[in-house]
C-alpha positions in Angstrom: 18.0 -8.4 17.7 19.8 -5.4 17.2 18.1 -2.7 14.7 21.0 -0.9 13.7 23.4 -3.4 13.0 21.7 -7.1 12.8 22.6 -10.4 13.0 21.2 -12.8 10.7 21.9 -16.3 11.0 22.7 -17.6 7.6 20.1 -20.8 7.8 17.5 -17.9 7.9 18.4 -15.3 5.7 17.2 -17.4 2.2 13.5 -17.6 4.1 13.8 -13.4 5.2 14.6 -12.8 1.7 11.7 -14.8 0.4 9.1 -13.1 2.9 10.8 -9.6 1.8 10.0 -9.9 -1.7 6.7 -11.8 -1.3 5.9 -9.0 0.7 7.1 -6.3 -2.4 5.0 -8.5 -4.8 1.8 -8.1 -3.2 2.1 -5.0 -2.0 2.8 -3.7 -5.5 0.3 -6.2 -6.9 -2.6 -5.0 -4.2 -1.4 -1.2 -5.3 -2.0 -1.8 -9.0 -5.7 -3.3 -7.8 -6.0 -0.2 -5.8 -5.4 2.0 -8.2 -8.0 0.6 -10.5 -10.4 1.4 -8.5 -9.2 4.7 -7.3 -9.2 5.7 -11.3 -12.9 4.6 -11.9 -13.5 7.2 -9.1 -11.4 9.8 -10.0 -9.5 9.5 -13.7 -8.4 13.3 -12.7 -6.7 12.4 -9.9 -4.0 10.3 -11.9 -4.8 12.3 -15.8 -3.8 15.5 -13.4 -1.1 14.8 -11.0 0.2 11.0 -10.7 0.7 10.4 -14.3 3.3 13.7 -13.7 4.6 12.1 -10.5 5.3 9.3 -12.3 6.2 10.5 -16.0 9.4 8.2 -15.6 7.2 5.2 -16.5 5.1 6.3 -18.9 6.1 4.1 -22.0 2.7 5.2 -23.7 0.6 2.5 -22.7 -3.6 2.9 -21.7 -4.4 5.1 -18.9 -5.8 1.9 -17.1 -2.4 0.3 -17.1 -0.1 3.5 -16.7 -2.9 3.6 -13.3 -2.1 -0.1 -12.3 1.5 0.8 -13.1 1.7 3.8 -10.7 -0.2 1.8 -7.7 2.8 -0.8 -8.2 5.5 1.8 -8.3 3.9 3.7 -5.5 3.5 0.6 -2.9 6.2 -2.1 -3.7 8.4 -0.7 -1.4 5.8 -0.7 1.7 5.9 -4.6 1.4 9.3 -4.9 1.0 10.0 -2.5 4.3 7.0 -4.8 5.4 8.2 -8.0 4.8 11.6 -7.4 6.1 10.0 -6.1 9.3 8.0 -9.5 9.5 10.7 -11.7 8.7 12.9 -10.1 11.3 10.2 -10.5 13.6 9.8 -14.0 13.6 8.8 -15.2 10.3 12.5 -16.4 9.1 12.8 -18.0 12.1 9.9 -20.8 10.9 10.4 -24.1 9.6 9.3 -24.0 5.8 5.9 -24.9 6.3 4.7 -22.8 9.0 6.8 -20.0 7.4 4.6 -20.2 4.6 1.4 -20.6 6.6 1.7 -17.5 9.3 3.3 -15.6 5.9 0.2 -15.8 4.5 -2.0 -15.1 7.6 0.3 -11.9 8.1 0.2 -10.4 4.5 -4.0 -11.3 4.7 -4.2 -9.6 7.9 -1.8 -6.7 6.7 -3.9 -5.9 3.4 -7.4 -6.7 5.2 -6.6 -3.8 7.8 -5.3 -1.8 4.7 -8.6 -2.3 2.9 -10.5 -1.4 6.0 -8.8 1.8 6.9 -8.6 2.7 3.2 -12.2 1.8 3.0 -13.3 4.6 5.9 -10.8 7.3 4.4 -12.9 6.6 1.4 -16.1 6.9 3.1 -14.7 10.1 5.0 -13.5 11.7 1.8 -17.3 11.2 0.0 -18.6 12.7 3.3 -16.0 15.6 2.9 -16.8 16.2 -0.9 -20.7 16.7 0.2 -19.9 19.5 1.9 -17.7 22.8 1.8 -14.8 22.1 -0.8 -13.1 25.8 -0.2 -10.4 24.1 1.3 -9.4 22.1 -2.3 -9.9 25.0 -4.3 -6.1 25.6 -4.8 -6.1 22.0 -5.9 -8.6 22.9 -8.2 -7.3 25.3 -9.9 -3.5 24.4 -9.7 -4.6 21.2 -11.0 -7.6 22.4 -13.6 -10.3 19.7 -12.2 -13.4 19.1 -13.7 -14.7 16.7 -11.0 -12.7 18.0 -7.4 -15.5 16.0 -5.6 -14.3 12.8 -7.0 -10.8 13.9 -6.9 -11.4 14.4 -2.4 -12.7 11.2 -2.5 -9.5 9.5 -4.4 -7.5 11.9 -2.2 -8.9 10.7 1.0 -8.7 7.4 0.2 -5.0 7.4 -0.7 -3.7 8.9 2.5 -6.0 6.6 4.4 -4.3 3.7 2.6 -1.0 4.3 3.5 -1.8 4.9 7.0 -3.8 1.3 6.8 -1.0 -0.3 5.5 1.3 1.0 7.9 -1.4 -0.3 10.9 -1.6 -3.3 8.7 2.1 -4.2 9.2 1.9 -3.3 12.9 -1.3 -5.9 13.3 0.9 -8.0 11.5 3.6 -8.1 13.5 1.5 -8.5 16.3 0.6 -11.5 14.8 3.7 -12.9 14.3 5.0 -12.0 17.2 2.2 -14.1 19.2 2.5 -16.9 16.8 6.0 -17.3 17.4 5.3 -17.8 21.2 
């Protein structure tokens, strides 16, 4: 396989594109879910900086959905660089069943490390918000925050997602690529 230029046999590429955007849909759809529970921790951290991020896609709807909106918008594209990743790996190269039965092992493994390490930067950001906050006192007043504790916690836990997810697709491929032996 050759990264920078490759070659995809044409009997594989309608199963790689299938992966790819299975891999965009629940990634966006697991972002959305995120989300929802990142804004019952900290509404400030969306009312007060990702609702501005994303201002593009604000067509006046509820905070809850403009929240599920932005954790689609925000993660689709990890699943599709994901699932590409996985279907180059060894995925596409399946017959249709088994594609569809190590897919699905692979995305559960990819969003169940995800969950994990987004779980502990969770739990480190709640151990971080007990203590000294000096350090998020330019967020504080940049942003106007009533509630920076629950704002550290939100914070933590959105960094540590996105690293999950990028250990997720690594355990993944791991995954596949043992599978495929």
């Amino acid at each position: 396989m050759n990264p920078i230029y490759p070659s995809i046999p044409a009997r594989q590429f309608p199963a790689l594109i299938r992966v790819t955007v299975l891999g965009a849909l629940f990634a966006g759809a697991y972002g959305a879910l995120h989300d929802q529970v990142s804004y019952s921790i900290s509404p400030e951290y969306f009312t007060k900086m990702k609702f501005y991020q994303f201002a593009y896609a604000d067509f006046g709807w509820p905070p809850r959905v403009l929240a599920a909106e932005v954790g689609f918008l925000a993660t689709w594209w990890v699943g599709l660089i994901g699932g590409w990743i996985l279907g180059r790996m060894g995925l596409a190269e399946l017959n249709q069943r088994a594609t569809r039965y190590y897919t699905a092992r692979a995305f559960a493994l990819a969003a169940g490390v995800t969950v994990i390490i987004g779980a502990l930067g969770a739990l480190l950001g709640a151990f971080q918000a007990q203590g000294d906050l000096s350090a998020w006192q330019a967020w504080q007043e940049n942003l106007g925050l009533d509630d920076l504790r629950g704002f550290v916690v939100v914070a933590y836990l959105h960094w540590a997602s996105y690293l999950g997810g990028i250990l997720g697709v690594i355990a993944a491929v791991v995954y596949v690529k043992r599978a495929d032996r």
